[in-house]
C-alpha positions in Angstrom: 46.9 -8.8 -39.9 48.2 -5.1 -40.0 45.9 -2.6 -37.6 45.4 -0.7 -41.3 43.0 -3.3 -42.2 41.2 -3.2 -38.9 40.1 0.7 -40.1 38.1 -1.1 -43.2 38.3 -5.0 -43.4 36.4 -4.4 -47.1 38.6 -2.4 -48.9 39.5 -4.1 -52.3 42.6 -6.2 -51.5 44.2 -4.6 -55.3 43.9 -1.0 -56.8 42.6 -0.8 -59.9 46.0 0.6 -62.1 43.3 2.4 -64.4 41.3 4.4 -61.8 43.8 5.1 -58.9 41.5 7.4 -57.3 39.4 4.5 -56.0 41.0 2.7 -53.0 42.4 -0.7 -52.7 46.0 -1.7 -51.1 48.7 -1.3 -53.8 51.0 -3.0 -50.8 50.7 -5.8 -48.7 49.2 -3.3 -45.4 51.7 -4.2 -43.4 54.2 -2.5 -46.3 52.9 1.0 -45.3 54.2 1.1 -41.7 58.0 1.4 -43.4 56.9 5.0 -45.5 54.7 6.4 -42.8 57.5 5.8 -40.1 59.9 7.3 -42.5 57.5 10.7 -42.9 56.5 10.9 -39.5 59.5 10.4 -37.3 61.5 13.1 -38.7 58.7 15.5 -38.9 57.9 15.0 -35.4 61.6 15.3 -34.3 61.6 18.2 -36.3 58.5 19.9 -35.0 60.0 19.3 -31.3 63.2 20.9 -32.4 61.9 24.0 -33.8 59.5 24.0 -30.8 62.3 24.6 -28.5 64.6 26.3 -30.7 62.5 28.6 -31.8 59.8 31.3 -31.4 57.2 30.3 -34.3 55.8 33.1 -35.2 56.5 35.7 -33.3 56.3 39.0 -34.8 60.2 39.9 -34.5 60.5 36.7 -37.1 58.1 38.2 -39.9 59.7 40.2 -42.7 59.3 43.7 -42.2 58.9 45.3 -45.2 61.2 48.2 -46.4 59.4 50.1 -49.3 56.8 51.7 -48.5 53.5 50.5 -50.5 52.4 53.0 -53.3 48.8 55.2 -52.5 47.8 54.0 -55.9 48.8 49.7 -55.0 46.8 50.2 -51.8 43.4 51.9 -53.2 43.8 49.2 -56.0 44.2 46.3 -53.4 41.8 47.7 -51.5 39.0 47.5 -54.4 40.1 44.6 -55.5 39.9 42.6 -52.0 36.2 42.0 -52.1 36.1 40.6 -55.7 39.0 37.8 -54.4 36.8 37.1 -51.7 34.0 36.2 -54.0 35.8 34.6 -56.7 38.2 32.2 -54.0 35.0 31.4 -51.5 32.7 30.8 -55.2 35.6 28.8 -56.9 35.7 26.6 -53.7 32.1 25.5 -53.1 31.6 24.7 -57.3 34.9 22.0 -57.2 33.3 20.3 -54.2 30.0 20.7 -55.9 31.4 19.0 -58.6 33.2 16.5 -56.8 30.3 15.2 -55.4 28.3 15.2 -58.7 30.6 13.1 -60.3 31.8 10.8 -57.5 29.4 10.7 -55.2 29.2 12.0 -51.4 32.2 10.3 -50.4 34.2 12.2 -53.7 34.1 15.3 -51.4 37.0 13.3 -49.3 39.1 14.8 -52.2 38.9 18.3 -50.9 41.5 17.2 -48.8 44.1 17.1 -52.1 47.2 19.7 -50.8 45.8 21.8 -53.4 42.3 22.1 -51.7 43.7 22.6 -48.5 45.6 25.6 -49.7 42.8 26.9 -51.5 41.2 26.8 -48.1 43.8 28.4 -46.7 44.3 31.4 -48.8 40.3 31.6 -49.0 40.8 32.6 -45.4 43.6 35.0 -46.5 41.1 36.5 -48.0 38.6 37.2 -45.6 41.1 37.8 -42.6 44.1 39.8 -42.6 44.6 38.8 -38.7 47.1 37.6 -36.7 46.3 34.2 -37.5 46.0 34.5 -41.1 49.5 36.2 -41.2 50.5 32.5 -39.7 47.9 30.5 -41.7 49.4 32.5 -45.1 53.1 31.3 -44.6 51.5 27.9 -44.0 50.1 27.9 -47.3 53.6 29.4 -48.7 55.5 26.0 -47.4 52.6 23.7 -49.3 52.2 26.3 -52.4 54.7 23.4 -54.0 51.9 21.1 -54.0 49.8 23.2 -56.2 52.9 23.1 -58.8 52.8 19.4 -58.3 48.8 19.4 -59.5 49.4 21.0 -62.5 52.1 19.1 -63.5 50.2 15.5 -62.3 46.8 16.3 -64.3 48.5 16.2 -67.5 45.5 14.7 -68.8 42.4 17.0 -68.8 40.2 14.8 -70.8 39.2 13.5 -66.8 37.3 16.6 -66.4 33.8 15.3 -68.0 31.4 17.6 -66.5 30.4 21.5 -68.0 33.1 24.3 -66.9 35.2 21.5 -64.7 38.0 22.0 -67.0 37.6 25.7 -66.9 37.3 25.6 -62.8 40.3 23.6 -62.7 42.1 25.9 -64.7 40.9 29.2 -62.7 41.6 27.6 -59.1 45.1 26.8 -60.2 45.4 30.3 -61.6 44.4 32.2 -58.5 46.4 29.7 -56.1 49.8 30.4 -58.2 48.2 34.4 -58.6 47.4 35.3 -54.9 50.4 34.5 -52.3 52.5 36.6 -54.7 49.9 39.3 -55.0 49.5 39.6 -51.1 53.2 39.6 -51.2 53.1 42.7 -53.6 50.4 44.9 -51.9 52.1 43.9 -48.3 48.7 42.2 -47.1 51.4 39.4 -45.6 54.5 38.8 -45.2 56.4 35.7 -44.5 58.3 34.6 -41.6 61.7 32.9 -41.2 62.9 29.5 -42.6 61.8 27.6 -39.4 58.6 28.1 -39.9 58.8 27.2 -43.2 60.0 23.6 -41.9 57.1 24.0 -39.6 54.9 24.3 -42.2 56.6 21.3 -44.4 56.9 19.1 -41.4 52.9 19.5 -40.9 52.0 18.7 -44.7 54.1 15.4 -44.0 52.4 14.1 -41.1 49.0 15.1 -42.4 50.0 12.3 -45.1 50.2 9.7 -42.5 48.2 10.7 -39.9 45.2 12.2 -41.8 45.2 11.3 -46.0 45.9 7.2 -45.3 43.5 6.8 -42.5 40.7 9.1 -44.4 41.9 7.1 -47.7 41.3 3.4 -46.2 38.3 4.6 -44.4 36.3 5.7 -47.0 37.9 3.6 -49.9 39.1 6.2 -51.6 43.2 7.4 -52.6 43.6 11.0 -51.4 46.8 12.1 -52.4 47.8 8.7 -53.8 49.0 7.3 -50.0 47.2 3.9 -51.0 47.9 3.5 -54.7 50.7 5.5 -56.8 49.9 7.7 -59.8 51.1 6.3 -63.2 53.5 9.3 -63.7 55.6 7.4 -61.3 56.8 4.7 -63.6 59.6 2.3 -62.3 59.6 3.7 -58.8 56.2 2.9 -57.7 57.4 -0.2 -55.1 59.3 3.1 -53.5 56.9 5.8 -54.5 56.0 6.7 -51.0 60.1 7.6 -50.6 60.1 9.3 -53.8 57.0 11.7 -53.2 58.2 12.8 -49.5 61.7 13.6 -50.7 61.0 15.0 -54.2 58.2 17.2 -52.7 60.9 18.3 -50.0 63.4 19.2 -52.8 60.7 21.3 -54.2 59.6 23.1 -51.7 62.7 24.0 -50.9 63.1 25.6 -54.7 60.0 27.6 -54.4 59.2 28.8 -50.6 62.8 29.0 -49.9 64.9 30.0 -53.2 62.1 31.7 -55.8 60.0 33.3 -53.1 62.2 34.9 -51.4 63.8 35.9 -54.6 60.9 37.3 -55.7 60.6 39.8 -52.1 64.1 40.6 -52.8 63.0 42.0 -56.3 59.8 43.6 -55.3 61.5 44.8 -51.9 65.3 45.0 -51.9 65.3 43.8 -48.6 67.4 40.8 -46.9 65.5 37.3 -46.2 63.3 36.4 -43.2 64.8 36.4 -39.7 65.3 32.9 -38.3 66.4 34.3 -35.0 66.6 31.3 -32.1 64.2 32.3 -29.1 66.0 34.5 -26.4 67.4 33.1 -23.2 
């Protein structure tokens, strides 16, 4: 017997292939040590890497930015702050309302999606423009790929059943894609350097293992699809675990890395993010 199955002995022993978001083992449990081991051991070598090679955060590493922001983007910005408070902290609370009205109490374990978690994220953005939101906004840069992911994976809207769901969904996704490259534009943040965008990837892999799959098989339900694979992934599903961590990786890369920082060369004309080591 695996320890998985000591964290909920009753969890359906086969997912059902026409509801993945209910839980059940897709894999003998036993089968998911070989996927986790492979996300977690070079996240956490990673992690101690960049730990000692570099200074996280620091504000020598964050972009300094070289034009200097327009009277007329700042007033704007500064109007328009409290309205994106609202709207981000509003657009929140009705998806877990709704979650729970269709699913259930325990549907709320599906604010833990990537895409929730960054809505949390730049929710926070919005009401704080301190220290540790400058750290918790390039965070939500290195996941931001995740909420390209949901769009793409929820190809089907007829799921969304209940009055204005659809229209929620469609907003939230809308002001996720909108706001890092709004804050970007009015200089509220600015990003750091490409270790800390690893920092950030590493720490959305291990929250896979370590908190998605335990949550997932507590509660019976398939956050993120760590228990059962979506249908989208055809053919590969025996390896889907692989195929997720590696094609999410190659993404990420794409956007925080290649289009984001193209995008603060355009509004800018400045050079990348410093990924100076730490100083003897």
């Amino acid at each position: 017997m695996s320890f998985l199955t000591l964290l909920n002995p009753d969890l359906p022993g086969q997912c059902d292939p026409s509801d993945v978001e209910k839980g059940g083992w897709f894999f003998h449990p036993s089968e998911y040590l070989a996927p986790c081991a492979a996300m977690t051991v070079p996240s956490v070598v990673a992690l101690a890497w960049l730990f000692y090679g570099y200074s996280l955060y620091s504000p020598a590493r964050q972009y300094k930015w070289r034009k200097p922001l327009s009277p007329r983007v700042r007033s704007t910005a500064r109007l328009l702050q409290p309205f994106l408070c609202v709207l981000m902290v509003a657009c929140w609370v009705f998806t877990c309302t709704l979650k729970v009205i269709k699913g259930g109490p325990l549907q709320a374990a599906y604010m833990l999606q990537p895409c929730h978690i960054v809505h949390a994220m730049l929710t926070f953005c919005t009401l704080s423009s301190s220290r540790l939101a400058h750290i918790v906004f390039d965070v939500a840069l290195s996941w931001l790929f995740s909420v390209v992911l949901g769009i793409v994976a929820n190809w089907d809207l007829s799921v969304y059943t209940v009055r204005f769901e659809l229209e929620n969904w469609i907003l939230q996704h809308m002001l996720l894609l909108f706001l890092p490259f709004y804050y970007l534009y009015t200089h509220r943040f600015a990003p750091f350097g490409q270790a800390e965008f690893w920092f950030g990837h590493c720490l959305e892999q291990l929250a896979h293992v370590w908190v998605f799959l335990p949550i997932s098989i507590i509660l019976g339900v398939n956050v993120n699809y760590m228990l059962c694979p979506p249908s989208a992934l055809g053919v590969v599903k025996p390896f889907y675990h692989y195929v997720a961590a590696s094609g999410s990786t190659v993404l990420a890369i794409g956007l925080t890395l290649g289009f984001v920082k193209w995008y603060i060369r355009k509004i800018d004309g400045g050079a990348s993010p410093s990924s100076e080591r730490k100083s003897s």
